[in-house]
C-alpha positions in Angstrom: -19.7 -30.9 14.4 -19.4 -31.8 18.4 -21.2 -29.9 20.7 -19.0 -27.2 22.0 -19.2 -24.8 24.8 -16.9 -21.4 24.3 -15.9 -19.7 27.8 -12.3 -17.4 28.1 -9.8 -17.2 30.8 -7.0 -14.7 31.8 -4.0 -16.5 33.5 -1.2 -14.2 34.8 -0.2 -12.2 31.3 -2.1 -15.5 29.0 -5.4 -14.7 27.8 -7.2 -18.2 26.7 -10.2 -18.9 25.0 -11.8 -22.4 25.9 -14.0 -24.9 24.3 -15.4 -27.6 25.9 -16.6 -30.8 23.9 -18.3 -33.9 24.6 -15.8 -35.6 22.4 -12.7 -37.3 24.7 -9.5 -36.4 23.7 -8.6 -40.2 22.9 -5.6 -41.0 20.9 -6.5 -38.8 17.9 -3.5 -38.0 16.1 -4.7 -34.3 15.1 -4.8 -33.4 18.8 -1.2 -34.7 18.7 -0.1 -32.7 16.0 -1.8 -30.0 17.0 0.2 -30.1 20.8 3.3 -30.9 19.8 3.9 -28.7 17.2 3.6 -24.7 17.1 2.1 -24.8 13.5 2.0 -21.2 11.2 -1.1 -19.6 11.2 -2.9 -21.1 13.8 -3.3 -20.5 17.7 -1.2 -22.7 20.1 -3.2 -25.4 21.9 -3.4 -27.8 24.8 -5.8 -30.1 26.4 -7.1 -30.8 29.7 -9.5 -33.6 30.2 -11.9 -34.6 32.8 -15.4 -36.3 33.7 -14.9 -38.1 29.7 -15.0 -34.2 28.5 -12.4 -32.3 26.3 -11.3 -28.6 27.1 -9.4 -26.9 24.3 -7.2 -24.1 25.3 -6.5 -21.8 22.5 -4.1 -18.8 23.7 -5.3 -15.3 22.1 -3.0 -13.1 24.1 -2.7 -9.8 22.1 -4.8 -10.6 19.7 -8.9 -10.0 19.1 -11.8 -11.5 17.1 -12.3 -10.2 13.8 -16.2 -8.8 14.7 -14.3 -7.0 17.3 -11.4 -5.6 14.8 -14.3 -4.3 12.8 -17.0 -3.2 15.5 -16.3 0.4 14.2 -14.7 0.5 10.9 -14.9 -1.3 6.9 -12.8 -4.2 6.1 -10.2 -2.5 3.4 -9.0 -4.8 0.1 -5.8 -4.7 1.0 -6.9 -6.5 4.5 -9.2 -8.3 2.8 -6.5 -9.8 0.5 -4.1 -10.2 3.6 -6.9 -12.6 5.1 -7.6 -14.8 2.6 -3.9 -15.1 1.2 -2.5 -16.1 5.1 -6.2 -18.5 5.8 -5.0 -20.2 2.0 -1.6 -20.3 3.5 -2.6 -21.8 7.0 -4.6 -24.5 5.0 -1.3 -25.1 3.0 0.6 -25.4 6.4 -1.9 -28.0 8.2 -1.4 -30.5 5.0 2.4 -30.6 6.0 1.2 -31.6 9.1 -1.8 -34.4 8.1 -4.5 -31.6 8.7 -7.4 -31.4 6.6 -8.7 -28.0 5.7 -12.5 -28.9 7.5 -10.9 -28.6 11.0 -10.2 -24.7 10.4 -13.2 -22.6 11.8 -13.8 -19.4 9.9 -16.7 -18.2 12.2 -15.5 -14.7 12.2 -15.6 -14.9 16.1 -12.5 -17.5 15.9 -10.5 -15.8 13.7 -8.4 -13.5 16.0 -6.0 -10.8 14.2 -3.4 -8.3 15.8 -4.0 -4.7 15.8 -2.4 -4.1 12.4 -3.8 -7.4 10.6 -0.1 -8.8 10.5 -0.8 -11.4 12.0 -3.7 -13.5 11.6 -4.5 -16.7 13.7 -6.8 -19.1 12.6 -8.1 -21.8 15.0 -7.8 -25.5 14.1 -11.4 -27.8 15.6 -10.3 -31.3 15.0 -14.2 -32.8 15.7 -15.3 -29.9 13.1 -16.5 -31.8 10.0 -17.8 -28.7 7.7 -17.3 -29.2 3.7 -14.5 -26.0 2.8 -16.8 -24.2 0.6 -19.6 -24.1 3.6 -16.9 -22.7 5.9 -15.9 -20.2 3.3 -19.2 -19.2 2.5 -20.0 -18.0 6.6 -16.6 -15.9 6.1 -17.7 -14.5 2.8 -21.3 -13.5 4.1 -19.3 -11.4 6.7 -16.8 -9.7 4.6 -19.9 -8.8 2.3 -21.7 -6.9 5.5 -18.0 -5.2 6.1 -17.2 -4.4 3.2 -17.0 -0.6 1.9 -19.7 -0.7 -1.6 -17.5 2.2 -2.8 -14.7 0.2 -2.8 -15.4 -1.7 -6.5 -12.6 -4.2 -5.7 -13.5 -5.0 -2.3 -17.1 -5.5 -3.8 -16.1 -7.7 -7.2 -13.6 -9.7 -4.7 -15.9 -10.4 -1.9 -18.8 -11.1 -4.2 -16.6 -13.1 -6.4 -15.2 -15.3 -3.8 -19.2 -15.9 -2.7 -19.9 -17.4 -5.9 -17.0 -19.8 -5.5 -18.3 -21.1 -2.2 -21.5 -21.7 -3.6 -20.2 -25.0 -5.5 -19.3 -28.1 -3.7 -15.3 -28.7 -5.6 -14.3 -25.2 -3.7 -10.7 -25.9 -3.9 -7.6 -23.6 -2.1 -6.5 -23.1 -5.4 -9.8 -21.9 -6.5 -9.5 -19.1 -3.5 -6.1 -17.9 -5.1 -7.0 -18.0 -8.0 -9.9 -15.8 -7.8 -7.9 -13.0 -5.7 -5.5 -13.3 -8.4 -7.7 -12.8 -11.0 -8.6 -10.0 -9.0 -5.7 -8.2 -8.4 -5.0 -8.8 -12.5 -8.2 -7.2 -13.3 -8.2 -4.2 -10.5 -8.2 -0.9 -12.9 -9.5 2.7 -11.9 -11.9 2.8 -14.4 -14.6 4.9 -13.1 -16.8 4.0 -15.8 -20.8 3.4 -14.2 -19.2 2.2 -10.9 -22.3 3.4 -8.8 -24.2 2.4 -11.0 -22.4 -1.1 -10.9 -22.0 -0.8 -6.9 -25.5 -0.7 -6.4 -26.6 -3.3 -8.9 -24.3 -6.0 -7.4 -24.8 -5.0 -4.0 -28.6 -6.1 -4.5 -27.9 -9.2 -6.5 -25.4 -9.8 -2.7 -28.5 -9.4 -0.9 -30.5 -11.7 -2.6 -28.5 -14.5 -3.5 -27.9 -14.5 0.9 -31.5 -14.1 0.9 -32.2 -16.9 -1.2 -29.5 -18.9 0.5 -31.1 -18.3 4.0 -34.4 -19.3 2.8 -33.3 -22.5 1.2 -31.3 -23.3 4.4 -34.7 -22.5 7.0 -36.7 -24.8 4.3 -34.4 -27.5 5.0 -33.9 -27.4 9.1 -38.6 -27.5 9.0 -38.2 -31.0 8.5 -36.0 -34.2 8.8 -38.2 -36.5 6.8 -36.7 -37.0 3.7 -33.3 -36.1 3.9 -32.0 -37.3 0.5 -35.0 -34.9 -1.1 -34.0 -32.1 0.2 -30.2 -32.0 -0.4 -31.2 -32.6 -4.2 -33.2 -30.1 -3.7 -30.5 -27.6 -2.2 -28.3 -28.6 -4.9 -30.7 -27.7 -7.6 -31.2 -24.6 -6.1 -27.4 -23.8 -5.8 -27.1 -24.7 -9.5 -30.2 -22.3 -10.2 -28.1 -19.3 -7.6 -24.9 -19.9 -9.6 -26.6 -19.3 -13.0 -28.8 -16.7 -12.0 -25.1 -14.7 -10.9 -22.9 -15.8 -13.4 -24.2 -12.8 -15.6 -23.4 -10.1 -12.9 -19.6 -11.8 -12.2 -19.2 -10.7 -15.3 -20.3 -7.1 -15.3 -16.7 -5.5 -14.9 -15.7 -6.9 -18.1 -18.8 -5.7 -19.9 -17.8 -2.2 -18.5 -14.6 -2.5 -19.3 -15.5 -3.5 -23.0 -17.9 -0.4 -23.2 -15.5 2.3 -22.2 -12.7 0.5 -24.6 -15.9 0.8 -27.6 -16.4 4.3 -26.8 -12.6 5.3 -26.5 -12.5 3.4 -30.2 -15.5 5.1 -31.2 -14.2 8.8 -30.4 -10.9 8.0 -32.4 -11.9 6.8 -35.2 -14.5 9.7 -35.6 -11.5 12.4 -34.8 -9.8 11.2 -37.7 -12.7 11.1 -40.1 -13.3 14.5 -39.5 -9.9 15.5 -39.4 -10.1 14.3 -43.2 -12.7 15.8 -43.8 -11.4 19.0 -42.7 -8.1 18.4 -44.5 -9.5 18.0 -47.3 -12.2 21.1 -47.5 -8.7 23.0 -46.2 -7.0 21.7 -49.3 -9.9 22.5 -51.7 -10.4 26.0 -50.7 -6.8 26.9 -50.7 -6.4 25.8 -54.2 -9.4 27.0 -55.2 -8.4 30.9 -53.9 -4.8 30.3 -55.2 -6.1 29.8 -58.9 -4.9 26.7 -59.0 -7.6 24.7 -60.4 -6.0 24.5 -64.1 -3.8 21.8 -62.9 -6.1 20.0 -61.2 -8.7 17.8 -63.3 -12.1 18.8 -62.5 -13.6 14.9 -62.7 -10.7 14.7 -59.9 -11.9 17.5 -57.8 -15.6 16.2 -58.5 -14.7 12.5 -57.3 -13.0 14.6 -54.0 -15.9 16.5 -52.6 -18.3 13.5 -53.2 -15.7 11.4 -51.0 -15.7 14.1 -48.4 -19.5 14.6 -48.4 -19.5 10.0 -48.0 -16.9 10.4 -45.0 -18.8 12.4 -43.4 -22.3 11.0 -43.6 -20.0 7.4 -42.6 -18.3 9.5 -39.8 -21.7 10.4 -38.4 -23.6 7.0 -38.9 -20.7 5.3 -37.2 -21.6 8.0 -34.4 -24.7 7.4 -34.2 -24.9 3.3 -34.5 -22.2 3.2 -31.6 -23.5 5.8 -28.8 -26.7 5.2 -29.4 -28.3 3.0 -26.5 -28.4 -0.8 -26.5 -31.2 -2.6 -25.2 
């Protein structure tokens, strides 16, 4: 990316924020674009030029930064779903328009948003050249530290989404499709969820840990380049794997609570058998009816009832019991 220099103006009623760049606004077709046309989702832009420099003038009237949306409050799901739905949007809207997606800055400082979060105003850096899934994963980091970890959603989304921008073929469609997948899975289930919180919060911390680690490894030295984005890749490979068993963790709950919900059925109607049954035994017995009834019969009866209910608690036993 171009050197820039960020400064902010007030003009009249216009608020502006400013970036200066060493690059000169030649005839680059994306500034064009950009100028001539008020495109969704993204702040309106001109250009001054002077001394071989570029100032872009981005107009935020009425609108603030995302750090300072959330300087004293949690990012909610529903926001959080409103953010990356319109940023998957915006991308969708610089295409018709030539753009490619690695001009969009998602440093949280250049997204501005209104009060409510309708509208959200991304800002388009034509001499940005940042992969997508790098981009995404700076946004993702600061939804993760404004998030609210009781809110499992917000967690499984935000932490989902960070696994994504962890591989290279991070795609728009990727981004929808995880929030989709998502929304499809949301559920109240209540089953171990601070238990769950807690356990993928950490695993959050780490794999960011991890990241910053392998990112400060790389920035000691410039010698052997091509070694060291192996290496990065190796390690990304190794953070993917080592997560792919937590992104997983809601369906493992959800598969537990279905067991046990199975389990307490199917033991309610053994022993409603079994009590049928002993019912059905007595009564005959006490109403002298066991001349009709073939004693082999009632023999083979109370053996089956004493088998159903050894079954019935084995059963119990084999499924609650704890699994290592």
């Amino acid at each position: 990316m171009a050197q820039m220099e960020v400064s902010y103006s007030r003009r009249l009623d216009y608020q502006y924020m400013m970036i200066e760049t060493d690059e000169e606004a030649r005839s680059d077709y994306r500034l064009s674009m950009l100028i001539n046309n008020r495109i969704n989702g993204f702040l309106p832009v001109h250009v001054q030029q002077m001394n071989g420099k570029s100032t872009l003038s981005y107009e935020i009237t009425s609108l603030e930064n995302l750090p300072e949306f959330l300087d004293a409050r949690k990012i909610t799901y529903d926001e959080m779903v409103s953010l990356l739905l319109q940023f998957c949007s915006a991308v969708s809207e610089a295409g018709r328009y030539l753009l490619d997606g690695e001009g969009i800055l998602l440093e949280p400082q250049y997204i501005y948003v209104s009060k409510s979060l309708e509208r959200i105003r991304f800002c388009y850096y034509p001499y940005q050249h940042m992969p997508l899934h790098q981009s995404v994963n700076v946004l993702c980091r600061f939804l993760i530290d404004h998030i609210d970890y009781d809110d499992r959603r917000s967690l499984e989304l935000a932490y989902g989404l960070f696994q994504e921008s962890l591989r290279e073929n991070l795609s728009i469609s990727v981004i929808v499709g995880c929030i989709k997948d998502r929304l499809e899975n949301a559920t109240n289930d209540s089953c171990d969820s601070k238990v769950y919180s807690v356990q993928i919060s950490s695993q959050i911390n780490k794999q960011i840990t991890d990241q910053e680690c392998g990112q400060s490894d790389s920035k000691q030295t410039d010698s052997g380049a091509s070694e060291q984005e192996k290496q990065q890749k190796i390690q990304q490979e190794k953070q993917y794997k080592n997560v792919q068993q937590v992104s997983d963790s809601p369906k493992r709950e959800k598969t537990k609570c279905k067991q046990k919900k199975s389990s307490v059925t199917v033991i309610g109607i053994l022993l409603i058998m079994v009590i049928w049954g002993y019912v059905f035994f007595t009564a005959g017995k006490r109403l002298l009816l066991l001349d009709l009834i073939n004693k082999n019969l009632l023999a083979a009866a109370g053996i089956f009832i004493v088998v159903a209910a050894v079954a019935a608690a084995f059963m119990a036993y084999w499924i609650l019991k704890p699994k290592h």
